[in-house]
ZAMARGU-4260 file (C-alpha; in steps of 0.2 Angstrom, whole numbers, plus 5000, padded with zeros to 4 digits):
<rodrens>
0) 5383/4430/5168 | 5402/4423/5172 | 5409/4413/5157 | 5424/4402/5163 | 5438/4402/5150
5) 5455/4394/5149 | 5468/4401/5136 | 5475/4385/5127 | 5487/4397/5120 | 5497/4412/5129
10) 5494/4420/5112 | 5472/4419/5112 | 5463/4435/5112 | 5448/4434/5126 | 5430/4435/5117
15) 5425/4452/5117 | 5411/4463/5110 | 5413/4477/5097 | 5399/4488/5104 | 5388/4490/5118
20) 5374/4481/5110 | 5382/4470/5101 | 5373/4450/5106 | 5391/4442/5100 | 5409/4440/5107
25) 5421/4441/5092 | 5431/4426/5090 | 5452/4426/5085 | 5461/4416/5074 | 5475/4409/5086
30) 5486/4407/5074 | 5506/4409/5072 | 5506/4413/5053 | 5495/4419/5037 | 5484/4406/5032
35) 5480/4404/5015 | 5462/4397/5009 | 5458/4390/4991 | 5443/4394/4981 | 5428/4382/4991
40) 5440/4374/5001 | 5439/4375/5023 | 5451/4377/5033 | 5451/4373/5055 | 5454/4387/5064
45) 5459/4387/5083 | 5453/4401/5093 | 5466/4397/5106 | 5451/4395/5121 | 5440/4384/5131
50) 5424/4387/5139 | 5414/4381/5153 | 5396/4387/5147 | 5381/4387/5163 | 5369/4372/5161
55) 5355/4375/5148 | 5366/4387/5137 | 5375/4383/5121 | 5389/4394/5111 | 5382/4396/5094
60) 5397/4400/5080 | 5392/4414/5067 | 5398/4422/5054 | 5404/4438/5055 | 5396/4451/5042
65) 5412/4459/5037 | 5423/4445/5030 | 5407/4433/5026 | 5401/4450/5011 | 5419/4458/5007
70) 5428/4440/5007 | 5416/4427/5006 | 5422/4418/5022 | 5412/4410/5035 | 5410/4394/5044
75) 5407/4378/5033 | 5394/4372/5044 | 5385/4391/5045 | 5383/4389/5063 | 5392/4380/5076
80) 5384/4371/5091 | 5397/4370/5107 | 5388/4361/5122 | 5390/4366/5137 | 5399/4350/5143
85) 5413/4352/5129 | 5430/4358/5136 | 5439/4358/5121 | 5446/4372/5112 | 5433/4384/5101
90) 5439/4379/5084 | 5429/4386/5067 | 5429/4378/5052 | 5431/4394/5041 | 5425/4391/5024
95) 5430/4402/5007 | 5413/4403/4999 | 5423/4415/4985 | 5432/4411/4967 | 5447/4421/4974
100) 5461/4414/4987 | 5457/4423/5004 | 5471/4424/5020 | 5468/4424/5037 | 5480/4433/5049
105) 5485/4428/5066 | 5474/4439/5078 | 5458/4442/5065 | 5442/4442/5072 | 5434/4427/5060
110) 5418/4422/5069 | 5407/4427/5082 | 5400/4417/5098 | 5382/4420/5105 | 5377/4413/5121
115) 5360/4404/5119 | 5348/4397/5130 | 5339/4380/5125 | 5325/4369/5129 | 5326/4352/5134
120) 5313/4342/5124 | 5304/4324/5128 | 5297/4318/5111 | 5280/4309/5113 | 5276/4299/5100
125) 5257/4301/5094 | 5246/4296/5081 | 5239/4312/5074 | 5243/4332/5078 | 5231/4346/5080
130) 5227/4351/5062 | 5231/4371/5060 | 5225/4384/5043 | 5241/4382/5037 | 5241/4360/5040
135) 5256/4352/5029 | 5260/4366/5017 | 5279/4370/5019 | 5291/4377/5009 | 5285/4391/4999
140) 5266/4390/5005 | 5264/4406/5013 | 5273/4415/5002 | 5286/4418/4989
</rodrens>
């Protein structure tokens, strides 16, 4: 699959994935100096890039494991949703989840983008739904 991409920045870092088998594309701050993030505060983060995703896909902003264990960042809203008709830049709202003030450098990988396919929906109003073993029980009902 061909992903057009514009560089809003001379200095972005095209997407690119670590391994072989790897189902995201790291994303890099494209940013011109160290930024510093408080205890529970989140900070905007421009990856320097637009996209033009196919029709029927969406860009799903995840952490990445590294920083989100040894530093407690990750994106504020855990994971992003870019439509495929959004041209603006990739930006991540990285959020320090830790007690200790944590940096992002220019050029660090700090999120990761998977291409995802989804289903258009038509919601039908009814007035009851099949009943199923399981029924209403939710949050806990099938196990600790």
């Amino acid at each position: 699959m061909k992903i057009k991409i514009r560089k809003t920045s001379k200095k972005a870092i095209v997407p690119r994935r670590e391994s072989e088998k790897s189902a995201g594309y790291d994303l890099y701050a494209c940013i011109d100096k160290t930024i510093f993030i408080k205890p529970h505060e989140t900070v905007m983060i421009g990856t320097g890039l637009s996209m033009e995703l196919p029709d029927g896909t969406f860009g799903a902003i995840f952490p990445r494991s590294g920083i989100a264990t040894k530093y407690g960042l990750a994106p504020a809203n855990k994971v992003g949703v870019c439509d495929s008709d959004y041209r603006g830049e990739y930006m991540v709202a990285l959020h320090n989840h830790s007690d200790k003030m944590q940096t992002v450098e220019p050029n660090q990988r700090i999120a990761q983008l998977i291409i995802l396919p989804y289903i258009i929906a038509d919601f039908c109003e009814v007035d009851e739904l099949s009943t199923t073993k399981r029924d209403n029980r939710g949050f806990g009902s099938t196990g600790k």
